[in-house]
C-alpha positions, 0 to 999 in steps of 0.5 A: 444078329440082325440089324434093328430097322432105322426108325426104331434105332433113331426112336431108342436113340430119341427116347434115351437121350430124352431119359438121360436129360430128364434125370440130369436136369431133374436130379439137378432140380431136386438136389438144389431144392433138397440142399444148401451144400453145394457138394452135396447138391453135386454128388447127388447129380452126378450119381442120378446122372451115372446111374441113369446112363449105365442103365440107358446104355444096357437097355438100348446099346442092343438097338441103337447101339446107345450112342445118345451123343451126336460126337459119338455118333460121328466117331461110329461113322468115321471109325466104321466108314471103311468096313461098313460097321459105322452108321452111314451119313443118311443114319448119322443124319439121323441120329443127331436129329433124334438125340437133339429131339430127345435132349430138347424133350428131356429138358421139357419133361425134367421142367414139367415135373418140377412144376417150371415153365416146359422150356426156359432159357438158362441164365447160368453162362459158362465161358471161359478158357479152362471150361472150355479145355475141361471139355475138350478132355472130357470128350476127347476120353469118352471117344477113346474109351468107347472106341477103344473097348470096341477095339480091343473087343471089351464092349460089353463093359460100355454101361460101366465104364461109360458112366464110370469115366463120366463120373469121374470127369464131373468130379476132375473137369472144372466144367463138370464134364458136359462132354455131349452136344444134344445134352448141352443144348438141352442143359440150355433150355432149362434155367436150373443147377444144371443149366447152361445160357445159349449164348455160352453153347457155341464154344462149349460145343466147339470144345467138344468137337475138338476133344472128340477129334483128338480122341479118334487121333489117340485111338489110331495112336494107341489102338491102330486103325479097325481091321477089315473084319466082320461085326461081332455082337460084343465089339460092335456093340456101341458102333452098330 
């Protein structure tokens, strides 16, 4: 199969961060305005949330290859850097600059629609020490899962897993699973249920970088490192 051309690659990767954002933040809004309970206010989130991103992942996984997350993106790059299957540093570049584009766009649109300023900044700080473990592991298991289903050439089950894992994560984590760099920046920009204030970004982010790190590493642990072979459609599917 072809290889789609990078600027329409970096516009799936634009539009569908953008998309998962919206629903996020949006289903967020809505949940608060709709319910005092704070359980129900949370179900009600994560499953847009889920929902919205096993769809997104279905639909764009064939151009871009649905990373939607900058960590994502830079395991693709590392995992693929010696048999050309990973996005190149150009590419990476790029595809971190159009999912903070997206995540930025999404929060605006998500505000938009529920009649709030485009972007405001949130007040809702999260910092501390279990947050920031919770995040480590959430990330650290989405790039074991991604990379391992490539690995072991189960990658058409990505839009089920993916969302199945950050699902399960909400509920597990006491971070309620960010797990995505360009969505937590976002998540800043709007000041609702599910916001986050700038000033705790920096470390949540580190967190994530950490995790994703120890994810590649339980990856060779447990998978081994990718063999010299050529790209099959269903195995390279998140990584092309």
């Amino acid at each position: 199969m072809t290889t789609p051309s990078l600027p329409r690659r970096l516009a799936a990767e634009a539009v569908g961060t953008a998309l998962l954002a919206a629903v996020l933040i949006g289903s967020g809004i809505r949940s608060a305005a709709l319910s005092a309970d704070g359980g129900v206010q949370f179900l009600a989130n994560v499953l847009a949330s889920v929902l919205a991103l096993a769809v997104l992942i279905a639909l764009l996984a064939p151009v871009s290859g649905a990373h939607f997350n900058p960590l994502v993106s830079a395991a693709a790059w590392w995992t693929g850097r010696r048999t050309g299957t990973g996005p190149t540093l150009r590419e990476l570049g790029g595809y971190v600059a159009a999912q903070l584009v997206g995540a930025v766009a999404g929060a605006g649109l998500a505000n938009t629609m529920f009649e709030r300023p485009f972007l405001e900044l949130s007040g809702q700080q999260r910092s501390a020490g279990h947050l920031w473990l919770a995040e480590a592991v959430a990330t650290g298991v989405l790039v074991l899962l991604v990379f391992g289903l490539v690995r072991s050439g189960h990658g058409g089950w990505a839009p089920v897993a993916v969302a199945g894992w950050i699902g399960a994560a909400c509920w597990g984590t006491s971070s309620g699973s960010f797990a995505n760099p360009a969505l937590t920046v976002g998540r800043a920009l709007s000041d609702s249920y599910t916001g986050i204030a700038p000033g705790s970004v920096p470390l949540f982010v580190l967190a994530q970088c950490a995790g994703a790190v120890a994810g590649l590493g339980l990856l060779a642990v447990l998978f081994g490192r990718s063999r010299d072979r050529a790209p099959d459609d269903a195995r390279e599917l998140l990584v092309r």
